[in-house]
KEKERO-921136 format. One record per residue (C-alpha): residue in one letter; x, y, z. Coordinates in steps of 0.02 Angstrom, whole numbers, plus 50000, padded with zeros to 5 digits. Example, Ala and Ser with C-alpha at 12.3 -4.5 7.8 and 13.67 -1.06 7.14 Angstrom:
KEKERO-921136
A506154977550390;S506844994750357;
This chain:
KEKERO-921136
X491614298248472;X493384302848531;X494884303648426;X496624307448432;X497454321848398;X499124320348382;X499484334348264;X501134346648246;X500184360348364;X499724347948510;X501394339148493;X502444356848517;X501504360848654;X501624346048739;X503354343548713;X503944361848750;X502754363748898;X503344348448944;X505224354048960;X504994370749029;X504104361549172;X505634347949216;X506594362149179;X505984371749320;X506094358949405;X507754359349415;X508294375349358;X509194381649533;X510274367649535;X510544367549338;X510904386649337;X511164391949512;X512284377249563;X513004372549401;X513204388049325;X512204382249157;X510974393549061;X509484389448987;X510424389348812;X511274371348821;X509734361648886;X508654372648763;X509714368848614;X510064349448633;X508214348548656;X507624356048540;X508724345048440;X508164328848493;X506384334148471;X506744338948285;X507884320848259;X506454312148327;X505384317748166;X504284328048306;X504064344148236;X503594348948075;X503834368948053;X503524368647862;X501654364747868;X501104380647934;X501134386447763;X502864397047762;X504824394547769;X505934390847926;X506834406147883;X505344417447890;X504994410848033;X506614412648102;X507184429148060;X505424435948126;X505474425348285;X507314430248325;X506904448948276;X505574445948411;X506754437448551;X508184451948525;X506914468348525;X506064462748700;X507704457048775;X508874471848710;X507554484248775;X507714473848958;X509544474448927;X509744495148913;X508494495549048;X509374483549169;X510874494649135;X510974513549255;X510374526749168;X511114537049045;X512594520149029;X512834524548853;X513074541848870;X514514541549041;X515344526048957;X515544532348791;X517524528048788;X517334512548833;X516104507348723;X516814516248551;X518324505448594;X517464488448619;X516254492448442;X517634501248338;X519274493948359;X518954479148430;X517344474448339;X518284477648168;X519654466448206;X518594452848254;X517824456748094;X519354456347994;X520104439948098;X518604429348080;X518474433647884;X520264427947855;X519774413147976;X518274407247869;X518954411847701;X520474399947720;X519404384047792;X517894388347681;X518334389147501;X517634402647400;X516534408547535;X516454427047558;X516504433547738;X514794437847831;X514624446647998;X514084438248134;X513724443948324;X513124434248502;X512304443148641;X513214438548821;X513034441849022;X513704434749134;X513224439049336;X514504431049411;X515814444749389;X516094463949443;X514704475649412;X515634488049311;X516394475249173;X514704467949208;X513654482349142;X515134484049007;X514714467048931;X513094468748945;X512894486348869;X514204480148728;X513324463048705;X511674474948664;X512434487948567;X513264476848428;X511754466148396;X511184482748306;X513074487448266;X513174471748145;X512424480548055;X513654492247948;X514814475747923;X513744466247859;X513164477047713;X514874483447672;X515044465147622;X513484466247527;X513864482147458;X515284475747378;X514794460347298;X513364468347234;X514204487147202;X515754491347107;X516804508547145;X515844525047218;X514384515847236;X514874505647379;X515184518847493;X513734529747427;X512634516247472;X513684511347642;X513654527447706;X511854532547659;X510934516047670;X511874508547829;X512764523647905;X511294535547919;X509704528447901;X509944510947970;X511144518448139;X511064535648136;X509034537248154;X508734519648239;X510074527248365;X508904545248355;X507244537048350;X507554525348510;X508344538548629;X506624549648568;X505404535848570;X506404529948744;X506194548048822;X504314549348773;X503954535248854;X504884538849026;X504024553549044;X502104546249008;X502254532049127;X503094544149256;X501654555949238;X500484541149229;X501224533749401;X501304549949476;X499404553349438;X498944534649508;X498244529949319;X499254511849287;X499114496349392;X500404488449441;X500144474449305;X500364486049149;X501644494749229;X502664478949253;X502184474949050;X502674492049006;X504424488048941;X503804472248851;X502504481148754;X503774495848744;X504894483648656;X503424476348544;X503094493748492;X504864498848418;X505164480848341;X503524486048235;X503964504548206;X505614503448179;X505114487548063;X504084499747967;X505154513647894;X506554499547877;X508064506047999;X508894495048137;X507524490448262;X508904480148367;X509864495048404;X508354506148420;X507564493448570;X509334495548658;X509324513348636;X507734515948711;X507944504748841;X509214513148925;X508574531748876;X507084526748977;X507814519549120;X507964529749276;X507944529249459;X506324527949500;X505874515349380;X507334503449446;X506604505349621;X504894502549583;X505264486349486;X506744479349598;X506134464749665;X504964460649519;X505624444849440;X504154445549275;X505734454449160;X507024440349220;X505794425149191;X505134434649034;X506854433648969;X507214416049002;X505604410048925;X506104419348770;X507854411748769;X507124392848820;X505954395548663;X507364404348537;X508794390748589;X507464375048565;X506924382348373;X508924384748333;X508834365748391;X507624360848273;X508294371948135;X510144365948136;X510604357147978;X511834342948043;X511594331747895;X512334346347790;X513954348547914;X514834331847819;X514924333847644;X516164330047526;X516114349247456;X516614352447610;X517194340047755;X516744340947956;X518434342447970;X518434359347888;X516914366148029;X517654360648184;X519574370048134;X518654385848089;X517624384548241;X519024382948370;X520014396348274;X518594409548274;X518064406048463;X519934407848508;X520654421548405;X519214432748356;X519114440248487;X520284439048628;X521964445348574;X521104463948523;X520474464548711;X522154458848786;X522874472648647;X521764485748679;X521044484048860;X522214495948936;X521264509448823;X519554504448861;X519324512649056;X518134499749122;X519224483249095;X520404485649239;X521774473849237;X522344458449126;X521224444549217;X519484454749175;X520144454649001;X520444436948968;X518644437549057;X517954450448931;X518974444748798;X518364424748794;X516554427348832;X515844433548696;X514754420148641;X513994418148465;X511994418148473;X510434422448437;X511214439948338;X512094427948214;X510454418048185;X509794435248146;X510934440548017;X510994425647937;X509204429147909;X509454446847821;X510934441647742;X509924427247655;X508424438047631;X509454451247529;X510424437247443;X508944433147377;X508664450647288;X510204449247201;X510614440547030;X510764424147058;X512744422847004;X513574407347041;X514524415847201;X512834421847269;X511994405647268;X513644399147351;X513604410147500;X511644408447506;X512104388647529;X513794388047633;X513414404847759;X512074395147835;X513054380947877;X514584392147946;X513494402548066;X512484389348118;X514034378348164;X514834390848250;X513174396448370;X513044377348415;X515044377248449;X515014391248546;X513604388348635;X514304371448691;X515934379948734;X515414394748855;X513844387248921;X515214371348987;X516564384849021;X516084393349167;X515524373649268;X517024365749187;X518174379749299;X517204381649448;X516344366049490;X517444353649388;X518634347949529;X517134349749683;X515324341049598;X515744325349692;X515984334149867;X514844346549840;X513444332849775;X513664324649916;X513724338850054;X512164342349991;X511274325749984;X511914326350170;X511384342650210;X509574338850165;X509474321150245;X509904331750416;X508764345850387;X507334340150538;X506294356450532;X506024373050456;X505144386150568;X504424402650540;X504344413850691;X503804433550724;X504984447050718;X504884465350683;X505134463850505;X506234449250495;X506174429850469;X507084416050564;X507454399950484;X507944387750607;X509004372150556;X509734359350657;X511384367850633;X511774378050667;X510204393450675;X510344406650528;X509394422450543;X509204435050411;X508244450550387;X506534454650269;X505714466550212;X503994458050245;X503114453450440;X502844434050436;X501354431850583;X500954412850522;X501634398050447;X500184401350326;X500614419050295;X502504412250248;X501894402350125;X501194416250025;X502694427550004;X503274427549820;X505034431749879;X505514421950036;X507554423250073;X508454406150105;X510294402750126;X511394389350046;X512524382250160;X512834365950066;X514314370449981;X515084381550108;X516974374850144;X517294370150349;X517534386950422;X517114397950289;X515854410050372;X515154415150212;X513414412550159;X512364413149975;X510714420450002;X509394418549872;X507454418949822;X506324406549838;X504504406449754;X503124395849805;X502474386849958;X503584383750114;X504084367050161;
């Protein structure tokens, strides 16, 4: 006889799958349109479904915090390998300068700023290191590829901060920088650093010589980087150095020309990494402890002042300081650019997770079970602050003063679109509207309507929100069927 099943496992999938599909749904005109990641939905999901008493983490028989500090090691090693990759090859090595700027100087002061920031609203808390991962597309390729190759490389680079704070409240004299310098210094950087650019290399050169010798589909070459990724999150896991910085390493050590071309217009490594970041933001939703942000230890009050602080000063005024030094910020408006976005994200949730997992090796003093308590309520506070601020940023500027006009232009536009026709061409496509006719050029023959319809990448124009007499046009991709 049938029964219901309304367990923890058919409930997350239900939900989740759920959401990913109105997601996608809507995701051009949530992200392409309003200029809104998959992090804000993800998260305030993710926190209604654990409010709701919907999810239920703790019965599979282990702790939230194993689960995530493996899941976010996970998310981080298969999107900092896409990250190096994304970037042109051999980034690290030409833009050298620029980054030893952005993760010396400037990643110490906002070390140093945020420490004196949380020590004075959080009584007797010691200072922990915390990092975000950011891109933003919407800005100029160079001081894009800078934020994106700086955004990978101190994800691993958290590293050496966050133990010299461990060092010392465990360590007394010598000892701290014997064990800074050996421990974090060399084994955890130094060889991650070595062991990505080798294991990076290697693996350039088989899939080239297994390309050139027609031995991989196109299907495991696609998955290459993915399993690539897998494989240095394990190895690196193994002998216990930085696999964070290691993925990033070899990421870009393997990226080349020829790879690039060949995987162009694939979009598996852009919808792999949303899927990863629609899963990581929905568990930091259900994880969040927002009963614990009101106590009277230690008052709301107390969160939301060291939150503003941080998001303002920890990192801004070193840019504006120091971006005349660093060669690929070019003038003062792509600093306050550089300098502002730098979200807090899934790298704090990650360090959090070591830092309470070598707490937890230490004698249980009365200041160590005081950080282990307070740190997770700091970090978390400030990931949910700033993902609230920068994911609203960016549509609060650009679309705040236009969503009614450009709402309805659209609405307007489509209620006047009569017909969409696909015609021959040597290598082209024509889409006709009623006004006025927009042609544009392809890399694929359409014969047929039919034929249309099964191109995974069919261009389309926007030309809702173009202004009256702005000849300027947004061309896209659109998957699926034709209408």
């Amino acid at each position: 006889m049938p029964t219901l099943a309304i367990n923890n496992f058919n409930l997350v999938c239900t939900l989740l799958g759920g959401f990913v599909i109105l997601f996608g749904l809507v995701s051009y005109l949530v992200r392409g349109k309003m200029y809104i990641s998959e992090a804000l939905p993800s998260l305030l999901f993710g926190t209604v479904f654990e409010q709701a008493g919907l999810f239920r983490p703790t019965i599979y028989g282990t702790t939230t915090e194993d689960i995530t500090r493996e899941f976010t090691r996970l998310v981080l090693g298969v999107q900092l390998v896409l990250a190096g990759v994304q970037l042109p090859g051999k980034y690290l090595w030409h833009e050298w300068m620029s980054l030893a700027m952005l993760l010396g100087p400037v990643m110490t002061t906002m070390w140093v700023v945020s420490a004196l920031i949380i020590y004075l609203c959080m009584p007797n808390l010691t200072y922990v290191s915390f990092k975000g991962r950011f891109a933003e597309k919407s800005i100029a390729e160079p001081l894009r590829n800078l934020i994106s190759a700086e955004s990978g490389a101190n994800d691993g680079f958290g590293y050496p901060f966050l133990f010299l704070a461990l060092y010392i409240l465990r360590d007394k004299g010598t000892a701290i920088a014997r064990d800074w310098i050996v421990e974090t210094i060399l084994y955890e950087i130094i060889l991650s650093i070595a062991y990505g650019a080798v294991i990076g290399y290697i693996a350039m050169r088989t899939l080239h010589y297994a390309k050139e010798k027609n031995m991989v589909d196109d299907e495991s070459f696609v998955l290459f980087v993915f399993a690539l990724a897998l494989f240095i999150v394990g190895t690196a896991g193994l002998v216990g150095t930085d696999d964070l910085l290691a993925c990033f390493v070899a990421g870009n050590v393997f990226t080349c020309d020829w790879f690039r071309a060949e995987t162009e217009d694939d979009s598996l490594q852009a919808a792999l990494d949303m899927i990863l970041n629609v899963a990581m933001f929905t568990w930091i939703g259900t994880v969040v402890p927002w009963s614990d942000f009101n106590t009277p230890e230690i008052p709301v009050w107390r969160f939301v002042i060291m939150a503003v602080a941080i998001l303002v000063f920890r990192r801004l005024p070193a840019v504006l300081v120091m971006y005349k030094a660093i060669p690929r910020i070019e003038n003062f408006r792509e600093a306050i650019f550089a300098g502002f976005f730098g979200p807090i994200g899934v790298g704090a949730i990650f360090y959090l997770s070591v830092l309470l997992e070598t707490l937890a090796t230490y004698t249980q003093t009365e200041q160590v079970v005081y950080i282990a308590k307070v740190a997770p309520l700091v970090i978390y506070f400030l990931v949910v602050s700033s993902v609230i601020v920068h994911g609203i940023s960016i549509p609060a500027l650009v679309l705040g003063p236009t969503v009614p006009r450009t709402l309805s232009r659209s609405l307007t536009q489509l209620g006047n679109v009569t017909a969409r026709q696909f015609s021959t061409f040597s290598r082209s496509v024509t889409i006709v509207e009623r006004e006025p006719e927009l042609r544009i050029t392809h890399r694929n023959v359409v014969t047929s309507r039919n034929e249309a319809e099964e191109l995974d990448n069919i261009y389309v124009i926007d030309i809702a929100n173009r202004e009256e007499g702005d000849k300027s046009i947004t061309v896209g991709r659109s998957s699926g069927s034709v209408p």
